[in-house]
Gaussian input, Z-matrix of N, CA and C with variables (Angstrom, degrees):
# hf/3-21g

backbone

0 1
 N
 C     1     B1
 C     2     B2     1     A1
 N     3     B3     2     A2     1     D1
 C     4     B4     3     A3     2     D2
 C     5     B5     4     A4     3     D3
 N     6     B6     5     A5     4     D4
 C     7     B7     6     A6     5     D5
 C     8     B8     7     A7     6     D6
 N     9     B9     8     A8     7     D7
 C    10    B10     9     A9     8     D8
 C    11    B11    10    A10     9     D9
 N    12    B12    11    A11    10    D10
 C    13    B13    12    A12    11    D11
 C    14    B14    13    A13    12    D12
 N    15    B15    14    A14    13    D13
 C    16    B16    15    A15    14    D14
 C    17    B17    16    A16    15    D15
 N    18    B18    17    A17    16    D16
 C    19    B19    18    A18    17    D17
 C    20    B20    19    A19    18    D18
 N    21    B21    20    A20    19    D19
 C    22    B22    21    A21    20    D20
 C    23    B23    22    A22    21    D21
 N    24    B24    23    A23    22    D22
 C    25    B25    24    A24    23    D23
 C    26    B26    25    A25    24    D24
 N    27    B27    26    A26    25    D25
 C    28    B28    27    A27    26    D26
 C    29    B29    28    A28    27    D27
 N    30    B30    29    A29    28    D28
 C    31    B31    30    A30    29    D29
 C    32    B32    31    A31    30    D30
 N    33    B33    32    A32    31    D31
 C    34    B34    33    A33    32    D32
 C    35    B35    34    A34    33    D33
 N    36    B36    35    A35    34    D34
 C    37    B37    36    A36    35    D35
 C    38    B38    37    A37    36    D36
 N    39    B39    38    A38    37    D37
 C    40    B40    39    A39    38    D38
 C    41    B41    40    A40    39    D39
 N    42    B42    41    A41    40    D40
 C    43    B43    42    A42    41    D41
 C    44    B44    43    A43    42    D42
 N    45    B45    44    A44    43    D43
 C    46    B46    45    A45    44    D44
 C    47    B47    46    A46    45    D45
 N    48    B48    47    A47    46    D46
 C    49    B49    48    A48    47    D47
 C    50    B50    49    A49    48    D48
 N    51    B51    50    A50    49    D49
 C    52    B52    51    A51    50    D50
 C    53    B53    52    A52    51    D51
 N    54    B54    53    A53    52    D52
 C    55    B55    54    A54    53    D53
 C    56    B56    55    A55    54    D54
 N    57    B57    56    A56    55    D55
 C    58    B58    57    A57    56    D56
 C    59    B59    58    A58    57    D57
 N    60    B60    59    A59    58    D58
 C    61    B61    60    A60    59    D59
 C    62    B62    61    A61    60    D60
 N    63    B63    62    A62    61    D61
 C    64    B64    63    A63    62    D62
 C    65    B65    64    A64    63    D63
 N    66    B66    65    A65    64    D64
 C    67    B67    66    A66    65    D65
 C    68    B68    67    A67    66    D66
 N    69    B69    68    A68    67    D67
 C    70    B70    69    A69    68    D68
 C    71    B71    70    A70    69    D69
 N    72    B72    71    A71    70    D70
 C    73    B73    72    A72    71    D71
 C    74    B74    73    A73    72    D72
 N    75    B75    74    A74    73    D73
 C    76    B76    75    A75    74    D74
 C    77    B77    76    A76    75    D75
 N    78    B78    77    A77    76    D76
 C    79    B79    78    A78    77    D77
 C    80    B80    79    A79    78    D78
 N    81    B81    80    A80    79    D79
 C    82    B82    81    A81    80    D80
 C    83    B83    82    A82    81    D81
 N    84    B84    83    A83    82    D82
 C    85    B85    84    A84    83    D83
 C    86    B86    85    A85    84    D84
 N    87    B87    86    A86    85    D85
 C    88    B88    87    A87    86    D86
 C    89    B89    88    A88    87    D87
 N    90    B90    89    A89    88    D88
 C    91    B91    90    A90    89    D89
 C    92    B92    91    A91    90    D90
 N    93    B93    92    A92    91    D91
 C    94    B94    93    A93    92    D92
 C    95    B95    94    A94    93    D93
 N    96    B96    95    A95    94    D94
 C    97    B97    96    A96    95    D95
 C    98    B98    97    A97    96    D96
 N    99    B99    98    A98    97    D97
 C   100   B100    99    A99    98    D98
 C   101   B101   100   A100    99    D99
 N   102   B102   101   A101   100   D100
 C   103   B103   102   A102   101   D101
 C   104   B104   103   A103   102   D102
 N   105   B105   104   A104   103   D103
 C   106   B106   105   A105   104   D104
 C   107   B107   106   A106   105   D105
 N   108   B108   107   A107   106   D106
 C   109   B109   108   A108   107   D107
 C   110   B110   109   A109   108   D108
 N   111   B111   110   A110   109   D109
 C   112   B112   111   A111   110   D110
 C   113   B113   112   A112   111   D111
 N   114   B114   113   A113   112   D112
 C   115   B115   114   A114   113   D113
 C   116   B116   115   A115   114   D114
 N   117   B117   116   A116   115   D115
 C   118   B118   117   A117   116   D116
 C   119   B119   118   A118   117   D117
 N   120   B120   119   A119   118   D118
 C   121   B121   120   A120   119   D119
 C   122   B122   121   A121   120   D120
 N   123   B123   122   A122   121   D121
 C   124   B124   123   A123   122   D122
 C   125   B125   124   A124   123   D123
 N   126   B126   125   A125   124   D124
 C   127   B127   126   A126   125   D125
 C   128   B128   127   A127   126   D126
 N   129   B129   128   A128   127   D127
 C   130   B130   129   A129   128   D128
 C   131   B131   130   A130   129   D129
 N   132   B132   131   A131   130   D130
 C   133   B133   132   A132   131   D131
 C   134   B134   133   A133   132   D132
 N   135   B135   134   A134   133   D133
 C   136   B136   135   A135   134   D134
 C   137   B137   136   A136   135   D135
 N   138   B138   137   A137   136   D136
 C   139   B139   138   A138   137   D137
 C   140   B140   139   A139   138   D138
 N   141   B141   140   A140   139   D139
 C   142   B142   141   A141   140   D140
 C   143   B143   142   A142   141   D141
 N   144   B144   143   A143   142   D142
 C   145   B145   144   A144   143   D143
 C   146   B146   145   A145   144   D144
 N   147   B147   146   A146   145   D145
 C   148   B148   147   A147   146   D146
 C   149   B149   148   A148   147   D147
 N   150   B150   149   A149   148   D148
 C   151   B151   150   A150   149   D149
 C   152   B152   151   A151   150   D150
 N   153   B153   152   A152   151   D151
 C   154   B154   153   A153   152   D152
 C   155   B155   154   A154   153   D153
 N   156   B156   155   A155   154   D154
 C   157   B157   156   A156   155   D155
 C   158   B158   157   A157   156   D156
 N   159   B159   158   A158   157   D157
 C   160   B160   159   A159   158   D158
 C   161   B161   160   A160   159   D159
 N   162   B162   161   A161   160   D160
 C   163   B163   162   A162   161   D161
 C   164   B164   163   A163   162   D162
 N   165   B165   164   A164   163   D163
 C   166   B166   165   A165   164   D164
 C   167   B167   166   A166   165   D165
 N   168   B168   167   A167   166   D166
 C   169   B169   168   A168   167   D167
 C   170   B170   169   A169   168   D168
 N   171   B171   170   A170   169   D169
 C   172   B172   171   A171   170   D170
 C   173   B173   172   A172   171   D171
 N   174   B174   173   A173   172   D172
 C   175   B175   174   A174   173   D173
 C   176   B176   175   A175   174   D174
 N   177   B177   176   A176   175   D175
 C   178   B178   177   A177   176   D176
 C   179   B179   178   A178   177   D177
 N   180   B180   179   A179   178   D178
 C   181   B181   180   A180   179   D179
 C   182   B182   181   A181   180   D180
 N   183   B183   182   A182   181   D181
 C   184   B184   183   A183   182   D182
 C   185   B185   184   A184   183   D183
 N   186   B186   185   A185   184   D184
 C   187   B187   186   A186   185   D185
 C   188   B188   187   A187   186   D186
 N   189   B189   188   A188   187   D187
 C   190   B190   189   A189   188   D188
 C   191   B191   190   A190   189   D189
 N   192   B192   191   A191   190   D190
 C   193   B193   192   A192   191   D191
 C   194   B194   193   A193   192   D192
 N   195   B195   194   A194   193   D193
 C   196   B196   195   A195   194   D194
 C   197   B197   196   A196   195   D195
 N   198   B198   197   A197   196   D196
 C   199   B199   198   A198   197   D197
 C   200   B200   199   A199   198   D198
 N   201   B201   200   A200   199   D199
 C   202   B202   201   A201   200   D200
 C   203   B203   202   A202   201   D201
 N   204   B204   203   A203   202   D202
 C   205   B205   204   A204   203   D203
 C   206   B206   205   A205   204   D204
 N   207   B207   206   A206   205   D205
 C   208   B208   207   A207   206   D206
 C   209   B209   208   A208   207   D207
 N   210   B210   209   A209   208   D208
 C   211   B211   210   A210   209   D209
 C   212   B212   211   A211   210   D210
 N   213   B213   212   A212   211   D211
 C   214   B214   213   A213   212   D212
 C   215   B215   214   A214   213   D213
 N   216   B216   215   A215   214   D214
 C   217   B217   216   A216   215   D215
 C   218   B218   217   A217   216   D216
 N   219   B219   218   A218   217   D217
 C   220   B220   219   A219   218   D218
 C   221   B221   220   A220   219   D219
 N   222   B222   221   A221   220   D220
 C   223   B223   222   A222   221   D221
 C   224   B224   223   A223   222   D222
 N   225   B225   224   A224   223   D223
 C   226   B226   225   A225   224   D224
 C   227   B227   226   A226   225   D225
 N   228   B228   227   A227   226   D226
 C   229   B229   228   A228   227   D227
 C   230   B230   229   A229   228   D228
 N   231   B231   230   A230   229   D229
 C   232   B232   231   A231   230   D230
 C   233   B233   232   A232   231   D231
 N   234   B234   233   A233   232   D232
 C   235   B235   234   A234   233   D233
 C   236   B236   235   A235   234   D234
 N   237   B237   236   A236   235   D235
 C   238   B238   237   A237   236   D236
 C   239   B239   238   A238   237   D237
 N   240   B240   239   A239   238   D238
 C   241   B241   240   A240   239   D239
 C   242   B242   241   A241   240   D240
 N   243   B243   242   A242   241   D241
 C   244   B244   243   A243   242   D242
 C   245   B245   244   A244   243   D243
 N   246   B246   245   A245   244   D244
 C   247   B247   246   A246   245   D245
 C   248   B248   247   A247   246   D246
 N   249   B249   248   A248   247   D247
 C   250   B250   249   A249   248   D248
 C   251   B251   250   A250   249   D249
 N   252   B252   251   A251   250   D250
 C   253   B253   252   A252   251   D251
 C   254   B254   253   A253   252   D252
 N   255   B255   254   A254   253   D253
 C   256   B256   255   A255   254   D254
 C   257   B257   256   A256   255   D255
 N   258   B258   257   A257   256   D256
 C   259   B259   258   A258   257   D257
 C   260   B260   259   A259   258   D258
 N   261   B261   260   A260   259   D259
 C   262   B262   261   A261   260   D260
 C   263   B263   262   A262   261   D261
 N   264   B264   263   A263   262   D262
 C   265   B265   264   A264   263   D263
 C   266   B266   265   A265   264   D264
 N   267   B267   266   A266   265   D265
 C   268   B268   267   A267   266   D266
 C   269   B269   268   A268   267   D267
 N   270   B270   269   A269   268   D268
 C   271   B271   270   A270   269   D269
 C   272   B272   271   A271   270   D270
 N   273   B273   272   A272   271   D271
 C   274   B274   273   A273   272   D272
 C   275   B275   274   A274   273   D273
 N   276   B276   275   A275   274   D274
 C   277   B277   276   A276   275   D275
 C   278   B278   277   A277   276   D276
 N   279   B279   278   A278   277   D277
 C   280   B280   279   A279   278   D278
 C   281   B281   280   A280   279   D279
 N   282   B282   281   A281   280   D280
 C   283   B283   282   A282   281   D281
 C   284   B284   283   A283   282   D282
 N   285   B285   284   A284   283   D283
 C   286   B286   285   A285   284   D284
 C   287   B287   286   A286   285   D285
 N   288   B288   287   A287   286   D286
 C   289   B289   288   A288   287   D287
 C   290   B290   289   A289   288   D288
 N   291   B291   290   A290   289   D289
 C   292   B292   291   A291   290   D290
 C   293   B293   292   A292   291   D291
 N   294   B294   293   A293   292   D292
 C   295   B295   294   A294   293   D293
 C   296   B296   295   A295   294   D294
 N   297   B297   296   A296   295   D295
 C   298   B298   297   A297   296   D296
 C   299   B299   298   A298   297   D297
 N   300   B300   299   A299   298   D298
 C   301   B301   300   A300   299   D299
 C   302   B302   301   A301   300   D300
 N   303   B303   302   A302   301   D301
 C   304   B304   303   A303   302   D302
 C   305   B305   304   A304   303   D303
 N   306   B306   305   A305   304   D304
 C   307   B307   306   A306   305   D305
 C   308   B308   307   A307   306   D306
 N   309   B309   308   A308   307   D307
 C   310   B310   309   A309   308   D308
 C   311   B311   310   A310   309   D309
 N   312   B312   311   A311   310   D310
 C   313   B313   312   A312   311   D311
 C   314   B314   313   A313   312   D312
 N   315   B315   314   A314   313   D313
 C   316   B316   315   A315   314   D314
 C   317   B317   316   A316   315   D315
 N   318   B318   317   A317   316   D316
 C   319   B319   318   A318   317   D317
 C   320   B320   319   A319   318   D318

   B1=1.4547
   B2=1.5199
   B3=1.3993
   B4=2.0421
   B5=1.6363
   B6=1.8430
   B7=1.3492
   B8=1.7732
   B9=1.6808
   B10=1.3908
   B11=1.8546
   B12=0.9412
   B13=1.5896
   B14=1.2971
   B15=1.3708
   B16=1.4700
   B17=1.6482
   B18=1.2689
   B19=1.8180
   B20=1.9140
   B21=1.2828
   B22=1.8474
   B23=2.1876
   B24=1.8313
   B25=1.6841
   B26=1.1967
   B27=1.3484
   B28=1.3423
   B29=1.6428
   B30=1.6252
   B31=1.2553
   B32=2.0732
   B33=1.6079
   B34=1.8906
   B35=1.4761
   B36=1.6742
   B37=1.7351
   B38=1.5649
   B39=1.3043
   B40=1.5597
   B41=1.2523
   B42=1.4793
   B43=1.6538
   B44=1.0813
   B45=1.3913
   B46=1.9092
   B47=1.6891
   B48=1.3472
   B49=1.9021
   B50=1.3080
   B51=1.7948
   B52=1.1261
   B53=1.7956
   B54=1.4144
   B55=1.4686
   B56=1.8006
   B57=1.4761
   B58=1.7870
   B59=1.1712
   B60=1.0132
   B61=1.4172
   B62=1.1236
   B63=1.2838
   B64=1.3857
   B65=1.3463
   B66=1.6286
   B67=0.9986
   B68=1.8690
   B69=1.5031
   B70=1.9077
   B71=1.4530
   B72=1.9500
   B73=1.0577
   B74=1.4058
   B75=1.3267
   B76=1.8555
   B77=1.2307
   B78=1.3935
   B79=1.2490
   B80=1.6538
   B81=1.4194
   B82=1.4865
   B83=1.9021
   B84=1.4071
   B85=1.2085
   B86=1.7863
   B87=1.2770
   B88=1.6886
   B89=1.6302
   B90=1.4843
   B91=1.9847
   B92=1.4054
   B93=1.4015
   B94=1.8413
   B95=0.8668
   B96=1.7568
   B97=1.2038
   B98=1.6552
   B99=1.6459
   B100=1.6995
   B101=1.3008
   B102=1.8791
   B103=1.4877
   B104=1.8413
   B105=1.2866
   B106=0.6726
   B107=1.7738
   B108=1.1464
   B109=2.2443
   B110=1.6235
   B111=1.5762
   B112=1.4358
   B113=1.9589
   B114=1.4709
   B115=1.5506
   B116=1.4744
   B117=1.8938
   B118=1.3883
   B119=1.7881
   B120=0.7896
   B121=1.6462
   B122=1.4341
   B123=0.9950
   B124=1.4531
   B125=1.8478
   B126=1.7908
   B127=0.8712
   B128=1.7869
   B129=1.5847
   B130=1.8489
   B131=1.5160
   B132=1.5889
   B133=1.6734
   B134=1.5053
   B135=1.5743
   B136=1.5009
   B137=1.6008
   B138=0.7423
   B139=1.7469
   B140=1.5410
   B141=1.7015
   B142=1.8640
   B143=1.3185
   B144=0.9266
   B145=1.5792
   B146=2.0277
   B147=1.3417
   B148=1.5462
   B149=1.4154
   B150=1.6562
   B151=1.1509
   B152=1.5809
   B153=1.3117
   B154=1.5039
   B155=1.8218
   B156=1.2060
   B157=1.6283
   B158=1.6578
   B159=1.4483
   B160=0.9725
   B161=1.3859
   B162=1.3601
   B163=1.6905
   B164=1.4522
   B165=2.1563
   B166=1.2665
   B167=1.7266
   B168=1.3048
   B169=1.5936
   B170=1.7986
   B171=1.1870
   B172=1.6585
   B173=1.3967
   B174=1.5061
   B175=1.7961
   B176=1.9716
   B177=1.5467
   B178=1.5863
   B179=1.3728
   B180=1.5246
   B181=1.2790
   B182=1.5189
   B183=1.4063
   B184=1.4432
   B185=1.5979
   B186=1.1641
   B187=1.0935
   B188=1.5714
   B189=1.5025
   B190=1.2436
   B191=1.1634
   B192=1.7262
   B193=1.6125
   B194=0.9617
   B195=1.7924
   B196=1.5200
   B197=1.9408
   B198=0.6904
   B199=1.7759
   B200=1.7368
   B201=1.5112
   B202=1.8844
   B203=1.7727
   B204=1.1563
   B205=1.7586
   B206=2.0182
   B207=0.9184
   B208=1.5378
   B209=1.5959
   B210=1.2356
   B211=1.3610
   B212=1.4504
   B213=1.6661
   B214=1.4588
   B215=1.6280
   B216=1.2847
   B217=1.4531
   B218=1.8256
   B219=1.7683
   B220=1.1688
   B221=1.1428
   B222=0.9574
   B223=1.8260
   B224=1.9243
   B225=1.3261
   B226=1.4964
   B227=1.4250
   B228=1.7962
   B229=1.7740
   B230=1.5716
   B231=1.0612
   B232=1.3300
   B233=1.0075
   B234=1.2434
   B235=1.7349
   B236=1.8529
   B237=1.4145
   B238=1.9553
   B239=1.6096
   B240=1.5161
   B241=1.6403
   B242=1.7258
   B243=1.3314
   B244=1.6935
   B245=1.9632
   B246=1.4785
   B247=1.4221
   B248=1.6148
   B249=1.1240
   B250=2.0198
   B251=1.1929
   B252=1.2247
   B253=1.2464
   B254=1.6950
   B255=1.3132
   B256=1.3535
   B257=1.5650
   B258=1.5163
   B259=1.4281
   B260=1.7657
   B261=0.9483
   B262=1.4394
   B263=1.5941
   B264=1.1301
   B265=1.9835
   B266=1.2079
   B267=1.7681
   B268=1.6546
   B269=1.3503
   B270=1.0854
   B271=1.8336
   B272=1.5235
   B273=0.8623
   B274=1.7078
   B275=1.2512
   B276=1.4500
   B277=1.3413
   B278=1.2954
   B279=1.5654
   B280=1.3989
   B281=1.7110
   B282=1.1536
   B283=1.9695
   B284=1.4808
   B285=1.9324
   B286=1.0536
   B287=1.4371
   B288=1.6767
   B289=1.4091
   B290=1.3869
   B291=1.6381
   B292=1.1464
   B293=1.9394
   B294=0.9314
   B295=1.0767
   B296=1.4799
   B297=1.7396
   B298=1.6110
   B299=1.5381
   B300=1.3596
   B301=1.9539
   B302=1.1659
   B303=1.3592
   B304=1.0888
   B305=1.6339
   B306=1.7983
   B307=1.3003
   B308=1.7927
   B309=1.1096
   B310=1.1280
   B311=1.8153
   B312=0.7447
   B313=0.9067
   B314=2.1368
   B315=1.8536
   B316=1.5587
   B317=1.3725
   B318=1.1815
   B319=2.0071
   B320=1.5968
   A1=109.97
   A2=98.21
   A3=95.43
   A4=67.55
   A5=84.87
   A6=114.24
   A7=105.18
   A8=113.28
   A9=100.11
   A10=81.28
   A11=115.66
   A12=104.79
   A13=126.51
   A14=132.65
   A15=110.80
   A16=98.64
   A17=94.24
   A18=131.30
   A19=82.20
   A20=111.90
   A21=104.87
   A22=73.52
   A23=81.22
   A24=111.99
   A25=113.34
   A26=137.55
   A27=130.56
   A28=98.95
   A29=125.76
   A30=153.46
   A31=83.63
   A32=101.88
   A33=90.43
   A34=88.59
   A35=85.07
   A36=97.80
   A37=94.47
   A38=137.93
   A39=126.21
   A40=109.31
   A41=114.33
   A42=129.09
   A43=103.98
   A44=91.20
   A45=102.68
   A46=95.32
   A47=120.43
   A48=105.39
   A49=94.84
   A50=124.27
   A51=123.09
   A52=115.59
   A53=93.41
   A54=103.31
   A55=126.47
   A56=80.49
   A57=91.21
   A58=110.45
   A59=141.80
   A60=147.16
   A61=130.17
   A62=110.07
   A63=138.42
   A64=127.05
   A65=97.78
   A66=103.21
   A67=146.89
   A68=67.83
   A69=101.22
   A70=136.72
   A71=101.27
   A72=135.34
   A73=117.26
   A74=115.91
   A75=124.75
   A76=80.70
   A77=129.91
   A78=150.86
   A79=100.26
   A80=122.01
   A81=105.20
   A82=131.84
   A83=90.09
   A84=128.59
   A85=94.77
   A86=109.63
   A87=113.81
   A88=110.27
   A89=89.79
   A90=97.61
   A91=114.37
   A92=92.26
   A93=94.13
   A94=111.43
   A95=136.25
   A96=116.27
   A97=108.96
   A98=94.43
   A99=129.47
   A100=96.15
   A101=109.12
   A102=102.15
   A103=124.26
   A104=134.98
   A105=154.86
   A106=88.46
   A107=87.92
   A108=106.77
   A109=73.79
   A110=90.92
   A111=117.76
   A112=98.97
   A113=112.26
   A114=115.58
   A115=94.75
   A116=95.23
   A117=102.55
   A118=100.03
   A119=133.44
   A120=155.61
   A121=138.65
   A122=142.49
   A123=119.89
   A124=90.04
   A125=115.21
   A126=112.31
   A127=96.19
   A128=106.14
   A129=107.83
   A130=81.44
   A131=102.25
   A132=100.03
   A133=108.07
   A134=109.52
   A135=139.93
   A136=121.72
   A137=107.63
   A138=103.77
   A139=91.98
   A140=89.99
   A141=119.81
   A142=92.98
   A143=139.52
   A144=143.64
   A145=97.20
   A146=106.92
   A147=99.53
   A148=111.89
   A149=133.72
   A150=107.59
   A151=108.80
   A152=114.00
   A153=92.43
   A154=82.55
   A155=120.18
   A156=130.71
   A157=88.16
   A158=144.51
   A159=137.31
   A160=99.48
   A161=125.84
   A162=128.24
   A163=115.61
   A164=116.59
   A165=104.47
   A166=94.43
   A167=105.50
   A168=117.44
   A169=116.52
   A170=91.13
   A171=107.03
   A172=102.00
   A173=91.90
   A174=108.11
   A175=101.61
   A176=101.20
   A177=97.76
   A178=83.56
   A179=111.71
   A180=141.26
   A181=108.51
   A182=112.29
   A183=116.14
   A184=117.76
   A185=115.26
   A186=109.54
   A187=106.79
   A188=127.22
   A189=132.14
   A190=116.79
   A191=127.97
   A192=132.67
   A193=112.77
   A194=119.49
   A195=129.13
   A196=113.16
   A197=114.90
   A198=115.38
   A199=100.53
   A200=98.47
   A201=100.06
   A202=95.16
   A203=125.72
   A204=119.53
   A205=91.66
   A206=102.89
   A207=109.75
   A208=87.87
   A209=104.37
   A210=98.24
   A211=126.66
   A212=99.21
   A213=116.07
   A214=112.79
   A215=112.90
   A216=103.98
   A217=115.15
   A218=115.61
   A219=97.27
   A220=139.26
   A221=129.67
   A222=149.04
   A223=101.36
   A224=104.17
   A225=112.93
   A226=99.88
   A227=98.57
   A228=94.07
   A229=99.21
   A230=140.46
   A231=127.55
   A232=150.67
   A233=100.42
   A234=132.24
   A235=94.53
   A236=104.55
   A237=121.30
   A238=85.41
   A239=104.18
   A240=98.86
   A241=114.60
   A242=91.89
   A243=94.86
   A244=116.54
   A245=88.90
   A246=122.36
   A247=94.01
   A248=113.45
   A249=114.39
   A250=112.08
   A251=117.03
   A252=121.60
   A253=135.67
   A254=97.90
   A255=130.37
   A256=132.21
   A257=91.75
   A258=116.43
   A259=120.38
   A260=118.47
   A261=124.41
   A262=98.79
   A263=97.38
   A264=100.91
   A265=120.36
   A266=99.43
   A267=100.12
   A268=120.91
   A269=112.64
   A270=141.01
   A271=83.97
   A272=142.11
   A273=142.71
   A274=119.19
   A275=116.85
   A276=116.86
   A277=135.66
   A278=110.48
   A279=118.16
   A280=97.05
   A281=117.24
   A282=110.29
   A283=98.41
   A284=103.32
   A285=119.88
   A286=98.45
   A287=103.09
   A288=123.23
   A289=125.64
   A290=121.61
   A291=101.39
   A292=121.97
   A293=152.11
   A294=129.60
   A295=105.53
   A296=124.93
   A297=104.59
   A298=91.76
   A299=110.42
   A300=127.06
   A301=104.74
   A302=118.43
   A303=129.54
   A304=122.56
   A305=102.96
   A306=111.44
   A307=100.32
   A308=115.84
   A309=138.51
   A310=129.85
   A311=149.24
   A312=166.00
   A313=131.45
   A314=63.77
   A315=100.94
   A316=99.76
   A317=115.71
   A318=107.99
   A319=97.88
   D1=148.88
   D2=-178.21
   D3=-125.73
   D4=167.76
   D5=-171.50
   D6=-145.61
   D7=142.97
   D8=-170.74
   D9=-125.37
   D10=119.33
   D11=155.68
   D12=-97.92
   D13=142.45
   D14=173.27
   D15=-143.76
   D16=145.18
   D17=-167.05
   D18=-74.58
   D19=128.67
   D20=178.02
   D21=-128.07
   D22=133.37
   D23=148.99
   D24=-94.22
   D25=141.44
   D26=172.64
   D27=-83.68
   D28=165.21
   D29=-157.86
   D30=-84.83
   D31=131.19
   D32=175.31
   D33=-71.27
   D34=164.87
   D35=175.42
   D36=96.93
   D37=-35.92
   D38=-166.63
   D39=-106.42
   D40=140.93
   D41=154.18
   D42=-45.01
   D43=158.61
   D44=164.81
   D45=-83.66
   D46=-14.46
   D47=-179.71
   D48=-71.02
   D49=-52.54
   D50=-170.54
   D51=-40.08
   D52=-58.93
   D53=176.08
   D54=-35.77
   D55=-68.16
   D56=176.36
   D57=-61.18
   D58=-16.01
   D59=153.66
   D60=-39.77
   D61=-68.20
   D62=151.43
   D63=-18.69
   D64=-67.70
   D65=170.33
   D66=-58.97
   D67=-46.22
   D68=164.71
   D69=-53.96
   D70=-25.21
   D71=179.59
   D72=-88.17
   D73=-38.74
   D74=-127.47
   D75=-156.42
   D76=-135.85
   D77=165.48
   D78=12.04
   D79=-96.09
   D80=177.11
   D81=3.74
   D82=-83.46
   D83=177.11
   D84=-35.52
   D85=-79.44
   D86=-175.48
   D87=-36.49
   D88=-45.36
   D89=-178.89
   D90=-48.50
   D91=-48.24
   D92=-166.94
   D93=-84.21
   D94=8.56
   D95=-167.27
   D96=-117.78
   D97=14.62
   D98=173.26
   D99=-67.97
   D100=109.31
   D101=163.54
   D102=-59.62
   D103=162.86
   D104=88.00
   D105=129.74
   D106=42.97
   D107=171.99
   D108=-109.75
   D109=140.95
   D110=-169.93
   D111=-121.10
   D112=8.75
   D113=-163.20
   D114=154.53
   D115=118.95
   D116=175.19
   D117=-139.64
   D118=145.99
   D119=-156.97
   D120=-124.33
   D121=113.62
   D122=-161.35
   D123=-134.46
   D124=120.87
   D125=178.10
   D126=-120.53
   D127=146.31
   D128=-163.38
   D129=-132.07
   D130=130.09
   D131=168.56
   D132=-77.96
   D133=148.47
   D134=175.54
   D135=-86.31
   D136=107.64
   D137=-179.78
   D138=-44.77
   D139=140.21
   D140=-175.69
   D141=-122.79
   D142=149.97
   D143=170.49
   D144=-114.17
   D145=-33.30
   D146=-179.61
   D147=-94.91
   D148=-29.61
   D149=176.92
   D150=-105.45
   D151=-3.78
   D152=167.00
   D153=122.84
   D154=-169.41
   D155=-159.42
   D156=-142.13
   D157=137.57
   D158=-167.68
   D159=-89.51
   D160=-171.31
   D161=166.21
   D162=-80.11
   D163=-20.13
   D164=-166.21
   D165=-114.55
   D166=169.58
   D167=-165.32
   D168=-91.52
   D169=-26.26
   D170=-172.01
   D171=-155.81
   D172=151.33
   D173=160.61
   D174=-122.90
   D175=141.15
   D176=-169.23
   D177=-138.25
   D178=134.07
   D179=-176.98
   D180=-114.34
   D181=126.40
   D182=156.22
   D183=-137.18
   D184=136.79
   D185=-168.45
   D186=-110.81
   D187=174.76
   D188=-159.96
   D189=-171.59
   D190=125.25
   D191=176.36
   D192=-22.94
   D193=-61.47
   D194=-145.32
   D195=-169.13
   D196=176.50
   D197=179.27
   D198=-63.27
   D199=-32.99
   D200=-157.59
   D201=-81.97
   D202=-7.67
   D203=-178.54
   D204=-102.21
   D205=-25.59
   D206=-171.10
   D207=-63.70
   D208=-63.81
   D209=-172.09
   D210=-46.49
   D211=-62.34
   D212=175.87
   D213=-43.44
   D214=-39.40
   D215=-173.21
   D216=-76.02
   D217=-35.15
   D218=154.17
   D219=-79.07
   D220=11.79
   D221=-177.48
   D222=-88.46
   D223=-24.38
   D224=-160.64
   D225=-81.42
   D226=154.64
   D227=179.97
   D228=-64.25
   D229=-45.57
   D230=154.86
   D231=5.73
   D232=-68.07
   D233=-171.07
   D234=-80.46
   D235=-42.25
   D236=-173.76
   D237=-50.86
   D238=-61.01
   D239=-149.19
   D240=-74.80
   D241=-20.15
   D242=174.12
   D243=-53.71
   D244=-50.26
   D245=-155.42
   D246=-77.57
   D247=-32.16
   D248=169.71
   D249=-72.78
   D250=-38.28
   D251=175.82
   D252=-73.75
   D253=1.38
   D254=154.63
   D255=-8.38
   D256=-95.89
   D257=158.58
   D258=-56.63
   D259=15.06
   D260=-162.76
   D261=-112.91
   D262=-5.90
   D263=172.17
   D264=-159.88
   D265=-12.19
   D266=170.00
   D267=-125.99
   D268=165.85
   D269=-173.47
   D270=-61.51
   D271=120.80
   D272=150.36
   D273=-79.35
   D274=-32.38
   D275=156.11
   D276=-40.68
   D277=-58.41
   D278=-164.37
   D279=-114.43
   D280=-7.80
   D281=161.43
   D282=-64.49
   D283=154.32
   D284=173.61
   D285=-141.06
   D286=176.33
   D287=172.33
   D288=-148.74
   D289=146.43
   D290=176.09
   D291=-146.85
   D292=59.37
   D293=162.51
   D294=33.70
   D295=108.55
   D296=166.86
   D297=-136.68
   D298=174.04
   D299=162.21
   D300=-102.11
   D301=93.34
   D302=165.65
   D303=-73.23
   D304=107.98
   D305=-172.09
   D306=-97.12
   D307=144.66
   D308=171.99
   D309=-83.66
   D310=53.16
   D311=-131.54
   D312=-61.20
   D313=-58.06
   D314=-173.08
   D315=-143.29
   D316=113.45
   D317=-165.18
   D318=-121.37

């Protein structure tokens, strides 16, 4: 399995309701309709009163067979329209991404 995580900033000017919204609405939808993601995820930070609220808004998980579906799926009109649709709710600046090995620990 390959794994893509990416760090999401919300767009300035937006709530995090706006955001999750957004996403939930719009964005989602585009994700999943990315062939050949085998597991996709949407994690939204929660107001913490003890450790504090982090700087980023979301963590978004997709998961994938191998490098060659990774590919195929962003290569896909799919994968195009997800990936344009981008900037349409997030900070492009301060979002990131990463390819990780996701070790398991405690399963």
């Amino acid at each position: 399995m390959l794994k893509l995580v990416v760090v999401c900033h919300r767009r300035e000017g937006w709530s995090r309701e706006r955001f999750r919204r957004y996403f939930r609405e719009v964005h989602g939808p585009l994700a999943t309709a990315i062939p050949h993601v085998t597991r996709y995820v949407q994690n939204f930070v929660e107001p913490d009163e003890i450790e504090g609220d982090p700087p980023w808004d979301a963590v978004i998980e997709f998961w994938f067979a191998d490098r060659a579906a990774y590919d195929a799926a962003w290569a896909s009109p799919e994968g195009r329209r997800a990936a344009g649709d981008n900037p349409n709710c997030m900070d492009m600046a301060r979002t990131s991404w990463g390819l990780v090995d996701e070790v398991v620990v405690r399963g």
